[in-house]
C-alpha positions as CSV (number, residue, x, y, z in Angstrom):
1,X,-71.1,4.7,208.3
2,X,-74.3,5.8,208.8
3,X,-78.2,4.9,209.7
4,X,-80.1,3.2,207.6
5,X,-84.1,3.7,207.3
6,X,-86.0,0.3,207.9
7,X,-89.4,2.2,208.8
8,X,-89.9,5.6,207.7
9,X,-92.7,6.7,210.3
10,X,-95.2,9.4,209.9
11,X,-92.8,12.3,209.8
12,X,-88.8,12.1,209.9
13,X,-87.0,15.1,209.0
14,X,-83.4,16.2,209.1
15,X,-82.7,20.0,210.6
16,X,-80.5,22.3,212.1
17,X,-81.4,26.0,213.7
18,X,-82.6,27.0,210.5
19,X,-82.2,28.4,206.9
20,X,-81.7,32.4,207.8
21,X,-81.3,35.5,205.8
22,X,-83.5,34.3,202.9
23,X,-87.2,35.4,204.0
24,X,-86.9,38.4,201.4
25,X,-87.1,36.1,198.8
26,X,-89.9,33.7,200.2
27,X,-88.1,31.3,201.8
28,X,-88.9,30.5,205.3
29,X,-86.7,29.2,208.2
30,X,-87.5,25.9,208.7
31,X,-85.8,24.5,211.6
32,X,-86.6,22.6,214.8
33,X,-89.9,22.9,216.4
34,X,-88.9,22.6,219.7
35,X,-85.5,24.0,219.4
36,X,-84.7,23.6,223.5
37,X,-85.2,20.3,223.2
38,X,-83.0,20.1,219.8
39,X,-80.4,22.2,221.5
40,X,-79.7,20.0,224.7
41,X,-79.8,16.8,222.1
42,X,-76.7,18.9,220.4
43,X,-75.1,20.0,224.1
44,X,-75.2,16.4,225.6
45,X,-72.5,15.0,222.4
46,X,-70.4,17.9,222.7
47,X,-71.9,18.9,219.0
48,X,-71.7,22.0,217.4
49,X,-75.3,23.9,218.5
50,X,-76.4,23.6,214.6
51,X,-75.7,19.8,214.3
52,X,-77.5,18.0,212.0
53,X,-80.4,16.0,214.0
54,X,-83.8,13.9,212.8
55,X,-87.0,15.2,214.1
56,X,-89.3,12.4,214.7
57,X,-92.9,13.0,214.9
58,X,-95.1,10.9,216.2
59,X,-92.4,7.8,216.1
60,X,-93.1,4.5,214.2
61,X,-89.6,4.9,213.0
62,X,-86.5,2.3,213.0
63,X,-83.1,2.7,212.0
64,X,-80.3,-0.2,211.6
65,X,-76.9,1.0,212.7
66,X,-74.1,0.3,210.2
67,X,-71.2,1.5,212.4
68,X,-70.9,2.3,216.0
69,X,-71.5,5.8,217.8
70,X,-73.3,7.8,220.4
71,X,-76.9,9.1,220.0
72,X,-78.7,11.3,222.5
73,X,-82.5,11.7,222.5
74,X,-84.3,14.0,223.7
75,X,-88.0,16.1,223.1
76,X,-91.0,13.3,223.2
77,X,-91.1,10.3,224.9
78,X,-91.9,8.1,221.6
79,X,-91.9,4.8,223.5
80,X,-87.8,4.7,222.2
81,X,-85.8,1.4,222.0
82,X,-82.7,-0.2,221.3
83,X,-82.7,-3.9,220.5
84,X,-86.0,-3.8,222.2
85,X,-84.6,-2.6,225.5
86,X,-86.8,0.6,226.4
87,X,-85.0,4.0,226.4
88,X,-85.3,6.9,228.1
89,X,-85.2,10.3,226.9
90,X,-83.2,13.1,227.7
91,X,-80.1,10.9,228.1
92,X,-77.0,9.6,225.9
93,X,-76.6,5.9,224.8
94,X,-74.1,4.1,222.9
95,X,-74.8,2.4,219.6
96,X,-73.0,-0.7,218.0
97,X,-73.2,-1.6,214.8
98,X,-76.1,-3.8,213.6
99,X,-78.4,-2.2,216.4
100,X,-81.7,-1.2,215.6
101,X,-83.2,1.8,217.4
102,X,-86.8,1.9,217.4
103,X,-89.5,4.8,218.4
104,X,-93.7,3.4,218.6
105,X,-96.1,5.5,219.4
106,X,-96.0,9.3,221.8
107,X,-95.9,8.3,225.5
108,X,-96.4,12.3,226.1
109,X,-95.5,14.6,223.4
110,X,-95.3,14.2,219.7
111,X,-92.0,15.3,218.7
112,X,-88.3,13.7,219.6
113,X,-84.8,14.5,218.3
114,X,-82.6,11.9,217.5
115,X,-78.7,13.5,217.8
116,X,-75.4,11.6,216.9
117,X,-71.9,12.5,218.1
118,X,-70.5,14.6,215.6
119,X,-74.1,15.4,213.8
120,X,-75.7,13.9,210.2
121,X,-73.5,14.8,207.5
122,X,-76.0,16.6,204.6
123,X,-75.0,19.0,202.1
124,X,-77.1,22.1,202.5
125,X,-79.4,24.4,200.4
126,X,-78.7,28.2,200.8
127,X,-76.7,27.6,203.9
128,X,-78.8,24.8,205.9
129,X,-80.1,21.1,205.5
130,X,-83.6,22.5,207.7
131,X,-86.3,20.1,205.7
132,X,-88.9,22.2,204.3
133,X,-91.7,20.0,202.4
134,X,-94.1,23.0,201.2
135,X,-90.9,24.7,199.7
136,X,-89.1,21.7,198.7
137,X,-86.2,22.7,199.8
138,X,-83.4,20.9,202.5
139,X,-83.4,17.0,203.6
140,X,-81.2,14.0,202.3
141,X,-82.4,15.1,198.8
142,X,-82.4,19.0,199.3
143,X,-86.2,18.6,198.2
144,X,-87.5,19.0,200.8
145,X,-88.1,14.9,201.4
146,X,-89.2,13.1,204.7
147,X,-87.2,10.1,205.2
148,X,-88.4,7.2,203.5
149,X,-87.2,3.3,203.5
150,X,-84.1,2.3,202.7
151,X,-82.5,6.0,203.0
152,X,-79.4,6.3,204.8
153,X,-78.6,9.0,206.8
154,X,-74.6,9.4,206.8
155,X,-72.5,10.1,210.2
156,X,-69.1,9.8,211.3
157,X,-68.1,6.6,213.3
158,X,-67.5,7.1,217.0
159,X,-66.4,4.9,219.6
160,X,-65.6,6.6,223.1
161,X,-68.8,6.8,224.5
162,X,-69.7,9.1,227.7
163,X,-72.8,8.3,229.4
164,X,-74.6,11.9,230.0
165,X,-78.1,13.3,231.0
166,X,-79.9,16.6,231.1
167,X,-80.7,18.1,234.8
168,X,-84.2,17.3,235.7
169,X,-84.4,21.1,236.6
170,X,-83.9,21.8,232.3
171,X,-86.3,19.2,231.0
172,X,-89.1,20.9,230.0
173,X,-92.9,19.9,231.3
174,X,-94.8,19.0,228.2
175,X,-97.9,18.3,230.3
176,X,-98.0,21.9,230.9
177,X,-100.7,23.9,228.9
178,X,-100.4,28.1,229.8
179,X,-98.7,29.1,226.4
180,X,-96.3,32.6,226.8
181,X,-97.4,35.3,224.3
182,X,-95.7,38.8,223.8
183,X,-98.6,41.3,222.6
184,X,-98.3,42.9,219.7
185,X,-98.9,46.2,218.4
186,X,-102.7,44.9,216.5
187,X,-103.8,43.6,219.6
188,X,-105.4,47.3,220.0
189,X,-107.3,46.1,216.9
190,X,-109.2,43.7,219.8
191,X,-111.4,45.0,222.0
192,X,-111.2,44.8,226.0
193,X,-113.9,42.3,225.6
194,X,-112.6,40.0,223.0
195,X,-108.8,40.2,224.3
196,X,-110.8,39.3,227.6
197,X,-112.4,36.4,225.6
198,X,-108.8,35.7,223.6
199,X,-106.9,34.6,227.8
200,X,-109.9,33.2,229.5
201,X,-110.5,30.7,227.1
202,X,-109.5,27.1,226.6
203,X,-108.6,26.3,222.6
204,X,-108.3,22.4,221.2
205,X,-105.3,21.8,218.7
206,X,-106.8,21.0,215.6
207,X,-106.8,18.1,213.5
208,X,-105.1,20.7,210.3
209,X,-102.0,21.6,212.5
210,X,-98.5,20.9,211.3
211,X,-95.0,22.7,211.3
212,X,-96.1,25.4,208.9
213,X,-99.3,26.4,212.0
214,X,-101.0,25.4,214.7
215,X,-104.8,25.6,214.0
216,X,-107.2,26.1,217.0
217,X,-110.7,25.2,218.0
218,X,-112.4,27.4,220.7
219,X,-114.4,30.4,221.5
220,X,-114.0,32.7,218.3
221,X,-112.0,36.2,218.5
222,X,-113.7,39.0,216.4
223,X,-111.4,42.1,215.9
224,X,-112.4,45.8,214.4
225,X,-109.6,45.9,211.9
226,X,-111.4,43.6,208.5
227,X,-107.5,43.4,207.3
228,X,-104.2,44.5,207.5
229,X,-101.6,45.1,204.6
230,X,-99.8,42.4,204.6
231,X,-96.2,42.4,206.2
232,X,-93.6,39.9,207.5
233,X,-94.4,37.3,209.5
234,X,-92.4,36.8,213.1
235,X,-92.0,33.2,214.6
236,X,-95.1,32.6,217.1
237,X,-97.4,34.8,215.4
238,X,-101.1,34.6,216.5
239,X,-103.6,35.2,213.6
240,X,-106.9,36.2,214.3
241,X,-108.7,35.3,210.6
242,X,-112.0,36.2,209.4
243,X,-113.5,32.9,211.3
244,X,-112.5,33.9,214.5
245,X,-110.0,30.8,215.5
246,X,-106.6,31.4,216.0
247,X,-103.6,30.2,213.6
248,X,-100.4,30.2,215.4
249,X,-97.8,30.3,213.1
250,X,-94.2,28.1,212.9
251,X,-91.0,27.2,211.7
252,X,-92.4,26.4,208.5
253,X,-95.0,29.5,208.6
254,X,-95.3,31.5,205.5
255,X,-92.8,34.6,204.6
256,X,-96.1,37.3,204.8
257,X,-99.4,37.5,205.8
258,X,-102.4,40.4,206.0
259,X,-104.5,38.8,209.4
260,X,-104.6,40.7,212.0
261,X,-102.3,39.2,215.4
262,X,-102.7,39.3,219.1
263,X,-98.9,39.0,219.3
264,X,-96.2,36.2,219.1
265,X,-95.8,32.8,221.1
266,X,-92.0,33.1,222.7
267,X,-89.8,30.3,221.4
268,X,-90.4,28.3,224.8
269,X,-94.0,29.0,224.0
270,X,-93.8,27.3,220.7
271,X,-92.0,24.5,221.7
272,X,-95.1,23.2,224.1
273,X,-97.0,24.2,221.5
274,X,-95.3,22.1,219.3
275,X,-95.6,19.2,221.7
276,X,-99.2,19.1,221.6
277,X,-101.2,16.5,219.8
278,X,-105.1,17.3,217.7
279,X,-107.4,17.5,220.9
280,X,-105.0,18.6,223.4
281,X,-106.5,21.9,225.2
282,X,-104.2,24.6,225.9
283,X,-104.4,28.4,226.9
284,X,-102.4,31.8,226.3
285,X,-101.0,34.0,228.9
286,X,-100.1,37.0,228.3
287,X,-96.5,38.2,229.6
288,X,-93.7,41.4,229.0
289,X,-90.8,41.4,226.2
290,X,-88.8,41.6,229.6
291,X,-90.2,38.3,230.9
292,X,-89.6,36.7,227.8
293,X,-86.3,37.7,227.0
294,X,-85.5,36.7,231.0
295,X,-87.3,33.5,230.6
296,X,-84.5,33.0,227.2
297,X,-81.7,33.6,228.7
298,X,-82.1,31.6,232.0
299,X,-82.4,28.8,229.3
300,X,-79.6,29.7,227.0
301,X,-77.3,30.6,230.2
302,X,-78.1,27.4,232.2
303,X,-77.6,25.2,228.6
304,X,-73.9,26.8,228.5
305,X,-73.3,26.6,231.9
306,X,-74.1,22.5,231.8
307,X,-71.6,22.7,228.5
C-alpha cells in the first residue's frame, strides 16, 4: 500500500512541521517551505496537522498507485494530473489503484504538496521525517535523500472518499510580490538612507537560492556594523553580507550566523517567498510584531474554523 516513484523530479521531499528542539546541537528544523499551504493539504484529509506530505518542487514527478486512497494537493500549480486528466489544486481527489499522478512543469509557483488521507508512514530521526539534504538527516532513508526511482512511499489504504476544497478567500496569491518583514534590533546598524534604499527597491531571486536561503540580486545595502558575534539564527532572517545583497534565510537555514539583519520575513512572508522562481522580482515591506502576529492568527483561526 503505498506510491511508488516512476519519475523522481528535480526535488521531492518527505516533511512534516519540522524537527524542533535540536538547534543547540546544529541541527536545523527543516520542514515545509510554505507551511500554509502544507497545513490546508493536512486540514482538507482530516489529517493530523504534522502528517507526513511530499514537497514537490518544480514537478516532473510521477507516482503509480498501488492501492486506493485520497490525496489533496495544494501550494503550486505544477501542471498536476491523474491518468492524464488535468488537476486542480487546492482540492481533494480520489485515487485507485494502478493510477498514475503526474506533475510537469510550474504553471505559477514552484512548490506543491502532495497529502494522503491518513499521511506517509516514515520512521523519524530525532522526532521528525523533515528531509534535510545538507545535514543528511530525515527522508525515506533518514539520510536526508530526495526521492529517487523506484522508491516507494508507504500509506495506509483508504476508500471513502469526500470530495473537499479550500475557500477561495484562504488560497494564498502567489503572484503577489510585497514580502512582510518584522525589524529587528540591527536594523539600527543601517542608516536612514540605506534602510530607505533596503524598501524602495526591487530585488531578483537568484539563480543560488534553495530551502537552506533565498539569495537576492538588487541594489546593494551597506551597514556600519563590519560584523556581529555570531548568534542564533530565527526563521526569515534577512542578512545583509559584506556584498551588500540580501540572504533570506529558511527552513533549512543554518543553526548561527555573525551578518548583520534588517529583521525576519513572517512565516506568510516566507511562504511567497518560497514560491518564487530565479528572476522573479519581489520587494519587502516593513510591518509591526502586532500585524504579524494578527496577520497569523486570522490564518491559524480561519484554518480551524474550516476544520
Amino acid at each position: 500500500m503505498a506510491f511508488k516513484v516512476i519519475k523522481p523530479g528535480m526535488l521531492a521531499l518527505l516533511q512534516d512541521l519540522g524537527r524542533h528542539g535540536h538547534q543547540a546541537i546544529g541541527v536545523t528544523t527543516g520542514g515545509p517551505m510554505d507551511e500554509l499551504a502544507f497545513r490546508w493539504a493536512n486540514a482538507l484529509l482530516d489529517n493530523d496537522d504534522n502528517a507526513q506530505q511530499l514537497e514537490i518542487t518544480f514537478g516532473m514527478l510521477s507516482l503509480e498507485a498501488q492501492a486506493n486512497t485520497s490525496v489533496a494537493l495544494t501550494g503550486a500549480d505544477l501542471d498536476a494530473s491523474l491518468n492524464g486528466k488535468s488537476l486542480t489544486p487546492w482540492q481533494t481527489y480520489a485515487v485507485k489503484k494502478g493510477d498514475v499522478l503526474s506533475f510537469q512543469q510550474p504553471v505559477w509557483g514552484l512548490r506543491a504538496y502532495l497529502a494522503v488521507k491518513g499521511g506517509f508512514q516514515c520512521e523519524p530521526t530525532l522526532g521528525s521525517i523533515a528531509t534535510v539534504m545538507r545535514e543528511k538527516i530525515g527522508g525515506l532513508t533518514g539520510k536526508g535523500d530526495k526521492l529517487h526511482k523506484d522508491d516507494i512511499l508507504p500509506f495506509q489504504a483508504y476508500d471513502q472518499h469526500q470530495q473537499r476544497s479550500v475557500p477561495r478567500a484562504a488560497i494564498p496569491d502567489y503572484s503577489q510580490s510585497d514580502i512582510p518583514l518584522v525589524l529587528g534590533y540591527q536594523y539600527r546598524s543601517f542608516s536612514d538612507l540605506q534602510r530607505a534604499h533596503f524598501f524602495s527597491s526591487d530585488y531578483k531571486v537568484s539563480q543560488n537560492s534553495d530551502r537552506m536561503g533565498y539569495r537576492l540580486e538588487g541594489n546593494a545595502i551597506q551597514g556600519d556594523a563590519k560584523g556581529i558575534i555570531s548568534e542564533g539564527i530565527a526563521y526569515g532572517s534577512v542578512q545583509i553580507p559584506k556584498d551588500g545583497q540580501p540572504i533570506v534565510l529558511l527552513r533549512d537555514r543554518q543553526t548561527i550566523g555573525g551578518y548583520p539583519k534588517m529583521g525576519c520575513v513572517t512565516r506568510f512572508g516566507g511562504a511567497l517567498l518560497a514560491q518564487k522562481k530565479p528572476g522573479d522580482a519581489i520587494q519587502f515591506t516593513p510591518i509591526t510584531v502586532d500585524q504579524a502576529e494578527h496577520e497569523r492568527h486570522l490564518q491559524m483561526a480561519r484554518l480551524q474554523q474550516w476544520r
